[in-house]
C-alpha positions as CSV (number, residue, x, y, z in Angstrom):
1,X,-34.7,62.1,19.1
2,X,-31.3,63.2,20.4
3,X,-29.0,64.3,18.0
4,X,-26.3,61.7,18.5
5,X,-28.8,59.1,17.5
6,X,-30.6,60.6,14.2
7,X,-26.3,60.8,13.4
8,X,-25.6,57.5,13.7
9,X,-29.1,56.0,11.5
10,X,-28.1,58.5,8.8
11,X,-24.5,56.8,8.8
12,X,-26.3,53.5,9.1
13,X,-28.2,54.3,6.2
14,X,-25.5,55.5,3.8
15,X,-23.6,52.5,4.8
16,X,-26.4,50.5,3.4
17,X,-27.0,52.5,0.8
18,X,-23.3,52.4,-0.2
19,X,-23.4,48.6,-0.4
20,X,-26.7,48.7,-2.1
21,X,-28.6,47.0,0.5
22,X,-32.0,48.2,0.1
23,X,-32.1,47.7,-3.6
24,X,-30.8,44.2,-3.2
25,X,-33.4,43.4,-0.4
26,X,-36.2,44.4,-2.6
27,X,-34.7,42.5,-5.3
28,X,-34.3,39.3,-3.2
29,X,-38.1,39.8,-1.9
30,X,-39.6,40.4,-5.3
31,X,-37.7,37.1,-6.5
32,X,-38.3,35.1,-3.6
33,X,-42.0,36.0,-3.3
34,X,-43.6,34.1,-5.9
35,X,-41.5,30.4,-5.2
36,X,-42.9,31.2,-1.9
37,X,-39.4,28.5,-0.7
38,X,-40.6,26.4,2.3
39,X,-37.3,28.0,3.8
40,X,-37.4,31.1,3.1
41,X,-34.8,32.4,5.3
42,X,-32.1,29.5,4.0
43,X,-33.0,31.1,0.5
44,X,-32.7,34.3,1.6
45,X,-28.9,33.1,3.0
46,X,-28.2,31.6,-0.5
47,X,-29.4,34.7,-2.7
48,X,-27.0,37.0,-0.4
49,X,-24.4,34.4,-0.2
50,X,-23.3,35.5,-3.7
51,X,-22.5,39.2,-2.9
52,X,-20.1,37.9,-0.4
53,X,-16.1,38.8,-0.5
54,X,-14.6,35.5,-1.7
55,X,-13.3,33.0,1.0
56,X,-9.0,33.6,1.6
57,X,-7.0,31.4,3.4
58,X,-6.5,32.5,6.9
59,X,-4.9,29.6,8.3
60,X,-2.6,26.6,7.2
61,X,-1.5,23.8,9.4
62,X,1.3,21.1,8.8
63,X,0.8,17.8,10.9
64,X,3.1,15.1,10.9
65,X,0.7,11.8,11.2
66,X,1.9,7.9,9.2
67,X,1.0,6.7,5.9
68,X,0.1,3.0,5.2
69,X,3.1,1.8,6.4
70,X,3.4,3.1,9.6
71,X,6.2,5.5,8.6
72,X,5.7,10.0,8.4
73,X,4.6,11.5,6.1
74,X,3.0,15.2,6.2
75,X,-0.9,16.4,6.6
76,X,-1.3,19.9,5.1
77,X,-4.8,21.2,6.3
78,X,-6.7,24.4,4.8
79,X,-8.8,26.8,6.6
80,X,-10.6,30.1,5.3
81,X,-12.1,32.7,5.8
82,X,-15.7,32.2,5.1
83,X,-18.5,34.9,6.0
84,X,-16.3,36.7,8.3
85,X,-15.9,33.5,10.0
86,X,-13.0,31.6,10.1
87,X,-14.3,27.7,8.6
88,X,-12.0,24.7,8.1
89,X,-11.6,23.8,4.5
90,X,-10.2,20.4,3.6
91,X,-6.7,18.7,4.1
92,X,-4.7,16.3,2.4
93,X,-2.3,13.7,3.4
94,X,1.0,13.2,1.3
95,X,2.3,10.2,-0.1
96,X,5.6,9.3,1.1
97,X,7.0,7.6,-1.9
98,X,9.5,4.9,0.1
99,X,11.0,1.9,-1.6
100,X,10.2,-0.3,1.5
101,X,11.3,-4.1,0.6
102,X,9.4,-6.8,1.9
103,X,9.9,-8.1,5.9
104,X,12.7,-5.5,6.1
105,X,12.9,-3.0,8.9
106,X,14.2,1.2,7.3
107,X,17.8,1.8,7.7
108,X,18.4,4.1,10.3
109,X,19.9,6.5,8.5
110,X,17.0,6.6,6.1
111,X,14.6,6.6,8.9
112,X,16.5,9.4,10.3
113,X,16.5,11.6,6.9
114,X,12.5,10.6,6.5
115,X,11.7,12.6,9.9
116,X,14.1,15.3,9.7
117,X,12.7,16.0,6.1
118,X,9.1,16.0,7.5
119,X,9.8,17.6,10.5
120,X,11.3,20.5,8.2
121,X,8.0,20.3,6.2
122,X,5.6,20.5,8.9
123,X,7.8,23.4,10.2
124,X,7.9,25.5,6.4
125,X,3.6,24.8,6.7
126,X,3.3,26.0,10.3
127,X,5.5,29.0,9.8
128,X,6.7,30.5,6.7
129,X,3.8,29.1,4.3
130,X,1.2,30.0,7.1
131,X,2.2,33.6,6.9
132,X,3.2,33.4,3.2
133,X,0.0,32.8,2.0
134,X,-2.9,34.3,4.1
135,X,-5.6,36.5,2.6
136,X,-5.0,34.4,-0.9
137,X,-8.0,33.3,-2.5
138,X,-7.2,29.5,-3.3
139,X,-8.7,29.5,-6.5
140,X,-6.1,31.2,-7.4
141,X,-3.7,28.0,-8.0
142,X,-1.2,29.8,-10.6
143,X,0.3,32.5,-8.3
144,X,-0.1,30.4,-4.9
145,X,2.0,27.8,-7.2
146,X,4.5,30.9,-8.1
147,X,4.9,31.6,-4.7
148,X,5.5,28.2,-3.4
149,X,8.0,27.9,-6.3
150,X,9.7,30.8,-5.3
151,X,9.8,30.2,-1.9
152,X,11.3,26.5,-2.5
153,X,14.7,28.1,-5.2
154,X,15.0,30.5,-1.9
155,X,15.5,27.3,0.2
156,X,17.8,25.5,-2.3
157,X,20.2,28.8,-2.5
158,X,20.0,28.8,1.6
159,X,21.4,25.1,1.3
160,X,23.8,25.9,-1.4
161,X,25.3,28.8,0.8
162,X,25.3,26.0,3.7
163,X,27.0,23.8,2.2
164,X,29.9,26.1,0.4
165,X,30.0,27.1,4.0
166,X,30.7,23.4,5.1
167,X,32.9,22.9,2.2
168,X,35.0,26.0,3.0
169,X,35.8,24.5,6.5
170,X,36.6,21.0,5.6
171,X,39.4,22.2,3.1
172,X,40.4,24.5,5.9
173,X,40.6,21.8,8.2
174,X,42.6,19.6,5.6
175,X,45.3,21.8,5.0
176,X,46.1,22.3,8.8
177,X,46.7,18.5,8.5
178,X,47.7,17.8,5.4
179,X,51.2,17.7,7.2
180,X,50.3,14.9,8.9
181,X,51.5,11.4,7.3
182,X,48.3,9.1,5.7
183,X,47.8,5.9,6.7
184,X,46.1,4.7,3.8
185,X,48.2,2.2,1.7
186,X,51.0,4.0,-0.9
187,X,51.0,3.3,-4.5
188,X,52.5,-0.2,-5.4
189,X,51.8,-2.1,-2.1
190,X,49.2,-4.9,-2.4
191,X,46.2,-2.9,-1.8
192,X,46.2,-1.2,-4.7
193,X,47.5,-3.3,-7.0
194,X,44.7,-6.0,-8.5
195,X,45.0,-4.8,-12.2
196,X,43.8,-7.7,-13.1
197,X,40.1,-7.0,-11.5
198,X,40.4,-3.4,-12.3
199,X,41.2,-4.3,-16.2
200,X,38.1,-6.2,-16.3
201,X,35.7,-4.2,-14.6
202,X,37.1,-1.0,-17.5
203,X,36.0,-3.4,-19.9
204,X,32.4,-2.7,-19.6
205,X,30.9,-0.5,-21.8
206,X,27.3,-0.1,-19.5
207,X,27.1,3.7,-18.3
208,X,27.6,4.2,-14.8
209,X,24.5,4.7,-12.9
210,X,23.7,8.8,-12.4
211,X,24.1,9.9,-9.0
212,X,21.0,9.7,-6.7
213,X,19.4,13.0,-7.4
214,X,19.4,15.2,-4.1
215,X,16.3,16.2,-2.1
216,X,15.9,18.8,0.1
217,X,14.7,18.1,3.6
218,X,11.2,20.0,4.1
219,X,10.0,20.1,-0.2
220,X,7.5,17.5,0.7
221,X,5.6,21.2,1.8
222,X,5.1,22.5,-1.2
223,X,3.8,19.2,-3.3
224,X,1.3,19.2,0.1
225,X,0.8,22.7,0.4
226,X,0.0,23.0,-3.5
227,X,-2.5,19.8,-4.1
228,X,-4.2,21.0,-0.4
229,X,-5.0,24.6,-1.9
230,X,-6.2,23.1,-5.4
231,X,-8.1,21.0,-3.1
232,X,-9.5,23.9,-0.8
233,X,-10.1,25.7,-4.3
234,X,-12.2,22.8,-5.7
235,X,-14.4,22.6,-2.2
236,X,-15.0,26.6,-2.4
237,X,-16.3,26.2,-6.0
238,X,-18.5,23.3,-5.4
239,X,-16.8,21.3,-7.7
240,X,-15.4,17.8,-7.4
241,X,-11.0,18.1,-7.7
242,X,-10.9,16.6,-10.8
243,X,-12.8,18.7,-12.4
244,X,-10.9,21.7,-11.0
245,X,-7.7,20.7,-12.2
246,X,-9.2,19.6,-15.5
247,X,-10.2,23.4,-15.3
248,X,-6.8,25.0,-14.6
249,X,-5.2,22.9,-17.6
250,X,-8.3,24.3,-20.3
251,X,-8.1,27.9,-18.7
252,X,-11.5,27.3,-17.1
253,X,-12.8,25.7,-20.2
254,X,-15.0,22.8,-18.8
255,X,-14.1,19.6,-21.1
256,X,-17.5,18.5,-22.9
257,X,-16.1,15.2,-21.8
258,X,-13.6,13.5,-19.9
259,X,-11.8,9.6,-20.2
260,X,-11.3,7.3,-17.3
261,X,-7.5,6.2,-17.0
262,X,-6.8,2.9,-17.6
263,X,-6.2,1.1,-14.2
264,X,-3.2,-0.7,-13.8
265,X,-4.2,-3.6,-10.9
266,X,-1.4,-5.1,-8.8
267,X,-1.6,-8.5,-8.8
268,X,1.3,-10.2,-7.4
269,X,4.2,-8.7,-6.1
270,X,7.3,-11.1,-6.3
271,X,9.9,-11.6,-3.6
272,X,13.4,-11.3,-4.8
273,X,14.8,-13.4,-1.7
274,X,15.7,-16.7,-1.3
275,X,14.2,-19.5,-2.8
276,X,13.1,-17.7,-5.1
277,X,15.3,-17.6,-7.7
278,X,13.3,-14.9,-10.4
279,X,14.5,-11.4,-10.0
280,X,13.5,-9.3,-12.9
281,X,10.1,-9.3,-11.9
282,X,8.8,-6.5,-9.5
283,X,4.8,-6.6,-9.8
284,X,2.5,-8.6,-12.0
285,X,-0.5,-5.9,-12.6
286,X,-3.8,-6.7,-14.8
287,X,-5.1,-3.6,-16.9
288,X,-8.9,-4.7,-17.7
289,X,-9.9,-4.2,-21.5
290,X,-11.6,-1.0,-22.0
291,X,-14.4,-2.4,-23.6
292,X,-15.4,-3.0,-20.2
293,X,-16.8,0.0,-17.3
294,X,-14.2,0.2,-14.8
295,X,-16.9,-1.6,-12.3
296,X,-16.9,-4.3,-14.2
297,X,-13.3,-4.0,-15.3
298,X,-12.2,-4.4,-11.4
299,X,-14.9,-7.2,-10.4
300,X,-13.1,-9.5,-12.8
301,X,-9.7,-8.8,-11.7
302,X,-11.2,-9.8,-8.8
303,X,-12.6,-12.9,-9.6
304,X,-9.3,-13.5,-11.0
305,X,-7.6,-12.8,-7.6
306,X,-9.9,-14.9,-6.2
307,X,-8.8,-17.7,-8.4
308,X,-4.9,-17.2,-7.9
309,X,-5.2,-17.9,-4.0
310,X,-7.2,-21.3,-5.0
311,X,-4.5,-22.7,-7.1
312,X,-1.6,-21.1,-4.7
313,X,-2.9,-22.3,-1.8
314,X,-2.6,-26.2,-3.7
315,X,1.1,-27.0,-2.9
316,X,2.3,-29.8,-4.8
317,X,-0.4,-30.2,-7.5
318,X,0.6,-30.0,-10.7
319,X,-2.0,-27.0,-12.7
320,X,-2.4,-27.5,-16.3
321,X,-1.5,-24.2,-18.0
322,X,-2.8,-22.7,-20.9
323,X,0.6,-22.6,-23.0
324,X,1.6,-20.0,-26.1
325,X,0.4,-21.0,-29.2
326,X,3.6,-22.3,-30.3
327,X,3.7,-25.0,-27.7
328,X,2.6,-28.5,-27.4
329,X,-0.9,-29.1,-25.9
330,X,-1.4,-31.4,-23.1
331,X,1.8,-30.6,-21.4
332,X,1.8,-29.9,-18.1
333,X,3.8,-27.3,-15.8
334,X,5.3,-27.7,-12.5
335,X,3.1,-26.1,-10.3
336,X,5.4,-22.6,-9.3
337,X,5.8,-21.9,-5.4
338,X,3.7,-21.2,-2.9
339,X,2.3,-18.4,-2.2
340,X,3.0,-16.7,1.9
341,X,-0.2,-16.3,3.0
342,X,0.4,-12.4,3.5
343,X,-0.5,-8.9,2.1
344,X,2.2,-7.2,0.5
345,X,2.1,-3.2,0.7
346,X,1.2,-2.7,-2.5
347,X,-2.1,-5.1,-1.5
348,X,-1.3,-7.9,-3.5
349,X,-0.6,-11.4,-2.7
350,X,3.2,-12.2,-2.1
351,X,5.3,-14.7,-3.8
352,X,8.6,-16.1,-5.8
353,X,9.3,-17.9,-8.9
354,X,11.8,-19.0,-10.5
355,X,11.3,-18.3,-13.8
356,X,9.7,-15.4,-15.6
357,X,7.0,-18.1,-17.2
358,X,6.1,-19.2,-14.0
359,X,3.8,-16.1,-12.8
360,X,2.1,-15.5,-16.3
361,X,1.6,-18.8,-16.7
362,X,0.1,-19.2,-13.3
363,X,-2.3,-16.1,-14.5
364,X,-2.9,-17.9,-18.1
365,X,-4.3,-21.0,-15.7
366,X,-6.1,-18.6,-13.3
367,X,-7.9,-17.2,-16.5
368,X,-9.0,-20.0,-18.0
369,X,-9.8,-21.8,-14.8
370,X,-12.6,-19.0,-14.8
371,X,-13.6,-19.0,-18.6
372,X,-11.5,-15.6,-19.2
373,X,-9.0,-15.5,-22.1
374,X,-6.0,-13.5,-21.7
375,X,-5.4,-10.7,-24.6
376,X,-9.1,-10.8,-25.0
377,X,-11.0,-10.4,-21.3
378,X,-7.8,-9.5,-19.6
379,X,-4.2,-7.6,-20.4
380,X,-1.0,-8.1,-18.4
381,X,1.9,-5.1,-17.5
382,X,5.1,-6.3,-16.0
383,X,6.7,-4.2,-13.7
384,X,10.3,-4.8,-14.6
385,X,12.3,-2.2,-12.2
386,X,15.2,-2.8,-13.9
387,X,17.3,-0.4,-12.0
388,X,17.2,-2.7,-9.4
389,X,19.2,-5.9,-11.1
390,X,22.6,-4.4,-12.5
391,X,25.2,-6.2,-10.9
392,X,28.0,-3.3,-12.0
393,X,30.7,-5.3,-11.4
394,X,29.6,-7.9,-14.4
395,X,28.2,-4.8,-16.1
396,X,25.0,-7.2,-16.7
397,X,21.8,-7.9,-15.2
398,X,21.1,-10.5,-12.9
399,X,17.3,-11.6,-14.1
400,X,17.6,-14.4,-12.0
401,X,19.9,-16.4,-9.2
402,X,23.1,-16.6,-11.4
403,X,22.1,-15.7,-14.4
404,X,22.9,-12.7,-15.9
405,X,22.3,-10.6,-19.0
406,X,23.7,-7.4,-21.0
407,X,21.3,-4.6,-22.3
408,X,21.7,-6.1,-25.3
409,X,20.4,-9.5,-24.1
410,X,17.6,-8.0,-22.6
411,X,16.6,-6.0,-25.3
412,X,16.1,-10.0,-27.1
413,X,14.7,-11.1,-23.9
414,X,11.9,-8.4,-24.1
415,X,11.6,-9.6,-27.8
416,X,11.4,-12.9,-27.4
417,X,8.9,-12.8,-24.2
418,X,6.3,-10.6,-25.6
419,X,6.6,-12.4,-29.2
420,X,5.3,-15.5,-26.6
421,X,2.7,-14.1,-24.5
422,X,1.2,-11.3,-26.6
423,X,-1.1,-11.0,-23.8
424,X,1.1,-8.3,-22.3
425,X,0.9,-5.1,-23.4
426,X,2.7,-2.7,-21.1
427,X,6.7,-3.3,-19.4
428,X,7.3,-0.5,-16.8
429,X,11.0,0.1,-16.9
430,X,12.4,-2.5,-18.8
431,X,15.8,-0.9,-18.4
432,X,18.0,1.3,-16.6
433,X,17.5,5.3,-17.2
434,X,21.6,5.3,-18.4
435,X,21.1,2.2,-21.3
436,X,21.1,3.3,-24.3
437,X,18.7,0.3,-25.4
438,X,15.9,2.0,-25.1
439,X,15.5,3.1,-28.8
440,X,16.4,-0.8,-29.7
441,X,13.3,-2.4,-27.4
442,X,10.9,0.7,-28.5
443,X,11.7,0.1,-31.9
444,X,11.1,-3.6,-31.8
445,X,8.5,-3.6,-29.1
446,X,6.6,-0.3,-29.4
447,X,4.4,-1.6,-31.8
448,X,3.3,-4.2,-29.4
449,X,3.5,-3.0,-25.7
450,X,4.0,0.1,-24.3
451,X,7.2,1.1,-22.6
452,X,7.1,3.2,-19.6
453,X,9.6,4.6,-17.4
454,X,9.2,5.2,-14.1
455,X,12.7,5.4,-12.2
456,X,13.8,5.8,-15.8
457,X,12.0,9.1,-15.6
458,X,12.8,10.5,-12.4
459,X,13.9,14.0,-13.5
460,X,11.0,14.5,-15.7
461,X,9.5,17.3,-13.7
462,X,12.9,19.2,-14.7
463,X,11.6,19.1,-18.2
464,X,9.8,22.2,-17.8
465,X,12.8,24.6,-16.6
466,X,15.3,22.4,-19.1
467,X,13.9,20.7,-22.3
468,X,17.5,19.2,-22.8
469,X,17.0,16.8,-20.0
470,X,17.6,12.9,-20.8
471,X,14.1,11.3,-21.0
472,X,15.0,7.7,-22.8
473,X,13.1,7.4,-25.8
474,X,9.8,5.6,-24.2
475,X,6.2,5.6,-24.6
476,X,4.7,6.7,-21.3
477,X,5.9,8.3,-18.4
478,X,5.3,8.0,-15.0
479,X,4.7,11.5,-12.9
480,X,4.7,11.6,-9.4
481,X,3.0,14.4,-7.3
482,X,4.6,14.7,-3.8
483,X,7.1,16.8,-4.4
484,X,5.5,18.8,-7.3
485,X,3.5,22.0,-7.8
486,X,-0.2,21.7,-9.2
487,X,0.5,23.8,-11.6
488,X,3.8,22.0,-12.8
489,X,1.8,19.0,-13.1
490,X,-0.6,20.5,-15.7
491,X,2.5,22.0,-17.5
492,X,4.2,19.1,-18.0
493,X,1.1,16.9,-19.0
494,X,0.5,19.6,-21.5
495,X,4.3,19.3,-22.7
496,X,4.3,15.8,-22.5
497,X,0.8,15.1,-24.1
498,X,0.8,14.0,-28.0
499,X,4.2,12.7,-27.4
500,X,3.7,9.9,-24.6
501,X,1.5,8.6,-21.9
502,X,1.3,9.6,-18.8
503,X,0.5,7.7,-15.5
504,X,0.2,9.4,-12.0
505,X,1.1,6.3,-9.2
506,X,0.9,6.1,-6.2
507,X,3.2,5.4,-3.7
508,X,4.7,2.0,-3.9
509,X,6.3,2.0,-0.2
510,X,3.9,4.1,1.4
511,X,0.2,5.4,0.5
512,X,-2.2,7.4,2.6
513,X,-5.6,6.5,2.5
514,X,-6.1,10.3,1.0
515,X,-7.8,10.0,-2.5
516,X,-6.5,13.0,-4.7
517,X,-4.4,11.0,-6.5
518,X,-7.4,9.7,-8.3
519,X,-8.9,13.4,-9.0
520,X,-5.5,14.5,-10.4
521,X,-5.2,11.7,-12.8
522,X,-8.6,12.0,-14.0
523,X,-8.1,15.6,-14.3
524,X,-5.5,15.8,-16.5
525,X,-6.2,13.0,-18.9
526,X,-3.4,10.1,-17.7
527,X,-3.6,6.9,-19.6
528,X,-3.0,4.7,-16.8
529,X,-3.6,4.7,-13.1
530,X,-1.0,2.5,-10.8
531,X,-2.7,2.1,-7.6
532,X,-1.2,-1.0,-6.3
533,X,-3.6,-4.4,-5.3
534,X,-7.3,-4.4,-4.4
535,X,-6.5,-5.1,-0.4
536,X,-5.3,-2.8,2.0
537,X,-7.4,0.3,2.7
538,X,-5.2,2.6,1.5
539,X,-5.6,1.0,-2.0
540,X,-9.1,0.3,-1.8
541,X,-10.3,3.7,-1.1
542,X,-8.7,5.2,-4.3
543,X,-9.8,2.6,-6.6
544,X,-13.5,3.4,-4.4
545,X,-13.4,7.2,-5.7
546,X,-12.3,5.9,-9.3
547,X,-15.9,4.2,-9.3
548,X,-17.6,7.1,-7.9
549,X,-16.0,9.4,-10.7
550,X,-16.9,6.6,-13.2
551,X,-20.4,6.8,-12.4
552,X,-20.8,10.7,-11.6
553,X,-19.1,11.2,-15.2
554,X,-21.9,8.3,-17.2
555,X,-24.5,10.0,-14.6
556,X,-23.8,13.5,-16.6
557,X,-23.0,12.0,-20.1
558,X,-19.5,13.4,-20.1
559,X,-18.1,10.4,-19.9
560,X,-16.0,10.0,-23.2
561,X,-14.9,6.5,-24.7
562,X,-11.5,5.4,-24.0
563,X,-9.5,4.0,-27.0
564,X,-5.7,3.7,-26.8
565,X,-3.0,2.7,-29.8
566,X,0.7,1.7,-29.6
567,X,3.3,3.3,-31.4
568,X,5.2,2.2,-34.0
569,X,9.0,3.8,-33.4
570,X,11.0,5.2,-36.3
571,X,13.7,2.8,-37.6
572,X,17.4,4.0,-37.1
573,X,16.8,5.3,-40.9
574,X,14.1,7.5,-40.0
575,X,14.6,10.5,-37.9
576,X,12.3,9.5,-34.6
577,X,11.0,13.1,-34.4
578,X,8.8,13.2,-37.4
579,X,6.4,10.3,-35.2
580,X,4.0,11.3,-33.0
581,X,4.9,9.7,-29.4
582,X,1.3,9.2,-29.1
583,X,-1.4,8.7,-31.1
584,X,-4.6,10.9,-31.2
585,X,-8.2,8.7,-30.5
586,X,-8.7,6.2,-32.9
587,X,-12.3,6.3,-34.5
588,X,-12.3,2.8,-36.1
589,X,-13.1,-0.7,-34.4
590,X,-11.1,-2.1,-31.7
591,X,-8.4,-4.8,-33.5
592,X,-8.0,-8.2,-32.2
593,X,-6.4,-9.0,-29.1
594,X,-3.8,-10.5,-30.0
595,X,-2.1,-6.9,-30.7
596,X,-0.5,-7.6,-34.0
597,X,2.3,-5.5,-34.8
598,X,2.1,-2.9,-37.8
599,X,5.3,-3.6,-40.3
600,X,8.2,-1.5,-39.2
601,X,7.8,2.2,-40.5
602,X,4.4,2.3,-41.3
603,X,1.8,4.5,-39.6
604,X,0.5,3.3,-35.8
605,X,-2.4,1.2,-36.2
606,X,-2.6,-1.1,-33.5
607,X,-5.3,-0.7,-30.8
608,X,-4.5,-2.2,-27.5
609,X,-7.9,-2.7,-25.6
610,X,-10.9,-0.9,-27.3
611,X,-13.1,1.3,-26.4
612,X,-15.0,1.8,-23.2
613,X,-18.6,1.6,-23.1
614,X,-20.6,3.3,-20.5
């Protein structure tokens, strides 16, 4: 043998030796031997497979592709490093969160603003956050998370130094013509002087709406980049995403079990246009009672559906409706209007009223039609957006075509409404973020419904840096994820949790038909789930993998009985921070569904829908 040869099997065999092959081999063969595995080279594969280095991400790709909608929105995909091989991971695809009104085309300045802020955010993917994070394991969520968060203040300083830098040269360019005489109107001619308007329009004591909170053109990357490696981190550990996050927020203690959010089920979706004259009401949404699995929650909002496009496709007849207890039997209701035959967005049925009694009346009939009760088989949320209505010239809300209310007035509105149709237990922004009326309809109202802010509650996720930011004194909150870390999302459940209920939703304007949303709720324990209608693909699919959980989680017996309980809010006597913003599990039967209120100050004690039963 020549002596380069007999070299190179010595080094061979101290490299093998080194990496303990041998020993392993004879392990793997002794183990193997007596299975005698019809594949015994696939076992082989899977008994060395865990001696391998861990996958790392080698390669990160930003595409810009459309959401439901038709407008952008960002794909983030993941690829490793598997085997020494390089092996496509998984990929998610954003939500774009875009208020999109009904039969109306973008403004093209928003339009604009959406492409250059994801054509920025496919740009930090492909480039900075390519590079950034190669050779990271993405298990490793916390420090990818630090990084991306890191990476995104660098980006907000680099603006903040733009913009000083703009600044700078406008005042520069003013003074060289400050010389230069204006040709806007001088003090005392008729332009300015309508004290009369200006008096009244001081009068009102509402708070001026906050200013639009600023976002930076490309942060839709690190929401993506963040839920795409908790993704890629989940598929790498053989474990479905929600049980991955669920994971992260224990510190890798598995949960023995895990609750099903409640899902909150578009409905109707009410124009605001002409000649329709009701414009406090946003969305109509059924939450199922929880004595009910979420199969057979959704099948009879579904029958329900089914039963609100029979009696709106009947112009002209008049419906008897089931009427509040209070009332007079045997009258009958002018049948509301007709329906469009379209598909809103949110893949719900489209219409106008002109009333607020109209729609849940229309439901009441829907539900009896079928043999359901409602506040018994069937719960109603009212999607108030609120923010939408202030005419800030009257400084009052314009609920419907001419008539108009102060905070005050809605707060007895609220009162009065619920007080009639106990059957709805949840009003999603019932007010503006600014009022300070939310303490007066929690206190009357908390004990009966929940109150949940959603535009109310747009600068929640800077609750973690600053726990003096203005949340309104509510009980739940709604997070969104597409502009958020992973691992800020756990943080602020954890904050928020024992003091009020979360929801993740997704987008209103503009879905994707990617899924995650559904893991990440179930993963960190939300109380609600806002996925829009049962139509549209987009909506479908999520509420799909909300069945598959449902059935993987009874399947393993770690599916834990849902069982939620209003709140009863301090009076103005009692300091509000002694009271739990929400309750812990109730052990004792579910109440009856009529949701009676507990007397004011006492301890919470009224269930809303049960429990669920597997």
């Amino acid at each position: 043998m020549e002596p380069g040869s007999r070299r190179q099997r010595q080094e061979a065999a101290e490299y093998y030796r080194g990496h303990r092959v041998p020993q392993r081999m004879e392990e793997a063969l002794n183990a193997l031997f007596p299975r005698r595995p019809a594949d015994l080279y696939g076992e082989l594969a899977n008994y060395f497979s865990k001696f391998s280095n861990a996958p790392v991400i080698c390669k990160l790709v930003g595409r810009k592709v459309l959401d439901g909608v038709g407008q952008p929105t960002l794909e983030v995909e993941i690829s490793c490093t598997v085997k020494n091989y390089e092996k496509r991971i998984c990929s998610i695809v954003m939500s774009s969160h875009s208020q999109i009104p009904e039969n109306a085309l973008p403004e093209p300045t928003d339009e604009k603003e959406r492409n250059d802020s994801v054509n920025a955010a496919v740009e930090w993917v492909n480039e900075s956050l390519n590079t950034m994070l190669r050779d990271l394991q993405p298990t490793d969520q916390r420090k990818i998370d630090k990084m991306l968060g890191e990476y995104f203040t660098k980006k907000v300083e680099e603006k903040k130094e733009i913009q000083k830098q703009e600044e700078a040269a406008a005042e520069a360019t003013l003074d060289l013509t400050s010389c230069t005489p204006s040709a806007t109107a001088l003090p005392g001619e008729k332009k300015a002087a309508k004290p009369g308007k200006k008096a009244a329009v001081a009068e009102r004591t509402i708070p001026p709406a906050d200013p639009p909170e600023s976002v930076l053109s490309g942060s839709l990357a690190i929401g993506g980049t963040s839920l795409a490696v908790a993704k890629a981190g989940a598929t790498i550990s053989h474990i479905p995403l929600y049980l991955h996050v669920a994971l992260l927020k224990h510190d890798q203690n598995s949960p023995r079990e895990m609750a099903l959010p409640l899902p909150m089920v578009t409905l109707l979706n009410c124009e605001k246009i002409s000649p329709a004259k009701l414009k406090l009401v946003k969305e109509v949404l059924l939450i199922p009672p929880v004595q009910l699995s979420l199969r057979q929650g959704i099948e009879r909002v579904l029958d329900i559906q089914k039963e609100m496009l029979r009696l709106l496709e009947s112009p002209g007849k008049e419906q008897p409706s089931p009427q509040p207890a209070d009332s007079k039997k045997g009258t009958r209701k002018k049948a509301p209007p007709r329906a469009l035959k379209r598909i809103s967005h949110l893949g719900c049925l489209i219409t106008g009223f002109d009333n607020i009694e109209q729609p849940l009346l229309l439901v009441q009939t829907a539900c009896h039609n079928i043999g359901l009760e409602l506040g018994t088989d069937m719960y109603v949320a009212i999607n108030c957006a609120a923010h939408e209505l202030m005419d800030y010239v009257k400084g009052k809300y314009e609920i419907s075509t001419g008539t108009f209310k102060s905070p005050d007035e809605m707060v007895d509105m609220y009162v009065e409404l619920i007080n009639k149709f106990p059957f709805i237990i949840a009003l999603i922004d019932p007010l503006r973020k600014e009022d300070r009326q939310w303490s007066n309809v929690c206190r009357a109202l908390g004990s009966k419904c929940y109150l949940i802010a959603e535009d109310a509650a747009t600068c929640i996720s800077r609750l973690k840096t600053d726990r003096n930011v203005n949340i309104p004194t509510c009980s739940g909150v709604v997070l969104k994820y597409n502009q958020t870390k992973v691992s800020d999302l756990i943080e602020l459940s954890g904050l928020l949790e024992g003091q009020r209920q979360i929801t993740l939703l997704g987008s209103p304007g503009g879905e994707s038909c990617d899924d995650s949303l559904v893991d990440l709720a179930v993963g960190l324990g939300a109380r609600f789930l806002k996925l829009g209608g049962l139509s549209r693909g987009e909506r479908v699919t999520k509420y799909n993998r909300l069945l598959a959980i449902e059935e993987e989680l009874a399947k393993n017996r770690t599916l834990r009985e849902a069982n939620l309980e209003f709140l009863v809010f301090a009076d103005e006597s009692q300091p509000e921070k002694h009271l739990p913003a929400v309750l812990p599990p109730s052990k004792q039967d579910p109440l009856p569904p009529q949701l009676p209120a507990s007397p004011a100050g006492s301890q919470p004690a009224c269930s809303a829908p049960g429990e669920r039963r597997t």
